[in-house]
C-alpha positions as CSV (number, residue, x, y, z in Angstrom):
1,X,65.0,10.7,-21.5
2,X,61.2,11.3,-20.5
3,X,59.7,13.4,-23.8
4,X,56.7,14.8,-21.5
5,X,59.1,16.8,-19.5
6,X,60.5,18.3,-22.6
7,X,57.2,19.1,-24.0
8,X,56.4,23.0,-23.5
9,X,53.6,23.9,-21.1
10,X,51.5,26.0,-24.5
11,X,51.4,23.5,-26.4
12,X,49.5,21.2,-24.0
13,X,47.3,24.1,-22.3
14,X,46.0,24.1,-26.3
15,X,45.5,20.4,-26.8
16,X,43.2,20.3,-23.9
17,X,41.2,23.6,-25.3
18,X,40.7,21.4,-28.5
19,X,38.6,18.9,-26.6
20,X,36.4,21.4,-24.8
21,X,33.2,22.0,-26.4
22,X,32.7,25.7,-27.4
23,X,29.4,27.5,-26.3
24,X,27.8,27.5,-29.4
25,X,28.2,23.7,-30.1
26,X,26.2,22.9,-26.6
27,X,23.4,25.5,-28.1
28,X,23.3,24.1,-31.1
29,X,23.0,20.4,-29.7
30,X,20.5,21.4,-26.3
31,X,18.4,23.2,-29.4
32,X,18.1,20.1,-31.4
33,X,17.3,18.0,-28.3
34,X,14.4,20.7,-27.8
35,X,13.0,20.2,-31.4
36,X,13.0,16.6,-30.6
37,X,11.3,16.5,-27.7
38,X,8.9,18.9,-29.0
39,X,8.2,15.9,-32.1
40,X,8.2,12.9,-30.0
41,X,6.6,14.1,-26.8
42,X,3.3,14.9,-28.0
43,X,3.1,11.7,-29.8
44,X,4.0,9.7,-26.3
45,X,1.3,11.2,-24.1
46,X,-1.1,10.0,-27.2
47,X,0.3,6.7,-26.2
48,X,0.0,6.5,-22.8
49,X,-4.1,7.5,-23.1
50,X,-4.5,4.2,-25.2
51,X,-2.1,2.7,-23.3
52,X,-4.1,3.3,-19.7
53,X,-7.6,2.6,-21.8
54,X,-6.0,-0.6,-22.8
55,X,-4.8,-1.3,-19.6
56,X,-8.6,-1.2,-18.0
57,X,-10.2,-3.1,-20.4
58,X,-7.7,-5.9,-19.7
59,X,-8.1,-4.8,-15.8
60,X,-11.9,-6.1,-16.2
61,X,-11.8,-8.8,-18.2
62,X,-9.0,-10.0,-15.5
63,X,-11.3,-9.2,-12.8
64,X,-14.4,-11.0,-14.9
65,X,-12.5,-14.1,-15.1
66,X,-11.7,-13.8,-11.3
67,X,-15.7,-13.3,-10.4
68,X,-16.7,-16.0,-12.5
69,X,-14.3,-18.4,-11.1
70,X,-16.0,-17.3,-7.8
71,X,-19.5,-18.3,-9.2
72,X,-18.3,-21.6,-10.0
73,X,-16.7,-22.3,-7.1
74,X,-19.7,-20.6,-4.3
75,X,-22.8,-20.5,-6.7
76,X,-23.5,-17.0,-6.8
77,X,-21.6,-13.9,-7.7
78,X,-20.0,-11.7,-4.8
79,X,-23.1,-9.6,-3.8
80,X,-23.2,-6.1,-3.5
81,X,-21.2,-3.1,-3.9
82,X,-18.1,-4.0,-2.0
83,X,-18.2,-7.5,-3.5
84,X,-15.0,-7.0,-5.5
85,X,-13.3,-7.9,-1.8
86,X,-15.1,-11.2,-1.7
87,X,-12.4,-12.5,-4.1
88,X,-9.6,-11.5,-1.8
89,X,-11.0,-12.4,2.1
90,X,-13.1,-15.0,2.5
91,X,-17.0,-14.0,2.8
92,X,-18.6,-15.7,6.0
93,X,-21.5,-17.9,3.6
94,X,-18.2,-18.8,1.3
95,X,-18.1,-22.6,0.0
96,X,-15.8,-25.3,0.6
97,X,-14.2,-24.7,-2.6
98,X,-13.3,-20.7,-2.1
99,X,-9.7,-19.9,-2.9
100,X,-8.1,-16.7,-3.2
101,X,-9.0,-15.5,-6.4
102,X,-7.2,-12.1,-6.6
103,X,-4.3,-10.9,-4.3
104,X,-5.8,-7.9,-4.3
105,X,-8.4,-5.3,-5.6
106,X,-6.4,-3.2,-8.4
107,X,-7.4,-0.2,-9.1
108,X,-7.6,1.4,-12.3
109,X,-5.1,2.8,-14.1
110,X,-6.0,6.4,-13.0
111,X,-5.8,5.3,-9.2
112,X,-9.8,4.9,-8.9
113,X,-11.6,2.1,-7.9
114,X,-13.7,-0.2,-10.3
115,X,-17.3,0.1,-9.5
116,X,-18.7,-3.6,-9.1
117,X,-22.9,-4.4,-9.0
118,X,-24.4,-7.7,-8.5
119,X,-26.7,-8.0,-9.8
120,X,-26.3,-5.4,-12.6
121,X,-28.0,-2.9,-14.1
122,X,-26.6,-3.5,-17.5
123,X,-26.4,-7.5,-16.6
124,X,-28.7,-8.7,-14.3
125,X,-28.3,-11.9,-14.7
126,X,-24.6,-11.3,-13.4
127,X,-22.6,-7.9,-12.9
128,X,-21.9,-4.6,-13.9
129,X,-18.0,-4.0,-13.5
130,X,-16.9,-0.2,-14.7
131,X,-13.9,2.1,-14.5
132,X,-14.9,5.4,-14.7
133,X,-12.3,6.5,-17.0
134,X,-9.7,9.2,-17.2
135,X,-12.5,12.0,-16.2
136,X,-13.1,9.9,-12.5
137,X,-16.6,10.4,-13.5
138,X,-19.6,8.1,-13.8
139,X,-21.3,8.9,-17.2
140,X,-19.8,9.9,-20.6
141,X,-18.3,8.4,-23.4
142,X,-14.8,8.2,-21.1
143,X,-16.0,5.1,-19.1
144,X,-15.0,1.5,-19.7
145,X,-17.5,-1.3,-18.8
146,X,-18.3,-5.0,-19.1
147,X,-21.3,-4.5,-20.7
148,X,-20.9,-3.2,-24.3
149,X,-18.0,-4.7,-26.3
């Protein structure tokens, strides 16, 4: 004899209700998720400034160690403004020894180019490499360089 035949169809219509959440439980938990994203959320975009600040100054020593692998290798540092490309297509007065020294030119983490000068203003005795920072603006206290530790 099969018991869930026998069973009447109230008492499982309630069984099921007892599952279901009630209104006021998925207020009270969607509220406490609110509170905590109101705690934790401020505290992550905090992060993710120092994180992208970080993130250049690794960017340009990366790119430093690049260019002066180039200087070793050719004798001089890529010249000009668009040197930067130098370390990832051969330059027509390259020497034997160029390689690819970069797959390519990043750019920095808020999706502007670094700003390269050889010889430098800063450095003239090599280069000037900046970001420009979160502002996308040369100048201020906002821009990370090469030339300043």
């Amino acid at each position: 004899m099969n018991i869930k035949n026998h069973t009447p169809s109230g008492v499982r219509a309630v069984s099921r209700l007892r599952h279901a959440f009630t209104l006021v439980e998925m207020l009270l938990v969607l509220s406490i998720l609110a509170l905590l994203a109101g705690i934790v959320l401020p505290k992550l975009t905090g992060t993710k400034a120092s994180a992208d600040l970080k993130a250049a100054a690794v960017q340009i020593n990366a790119i430093g160690g690049a260019l002066d692998l180039f200087e070793v290798d050719n004798g001089h540092y890529p010249r000009g403004k668009g040197g930067l490309n130098e370390l990832v297509v051969k330059p027509r007065d390259a020497a034997a020894g160029w390689h690819k020294y970069l797959d390519s030119v990043p750019l920095d983490p808020w999706q502007h180019p670094y700003i390269y000068e050889c010889p430098g203003r800063h450095r003239p005795e090599s280069y000037d490499l900046m970001s420009m920072g979160p502002d996308g603006r040369v100048g201020g206290d906002d821009d990370i360089v090469n030339w300043t530790k």
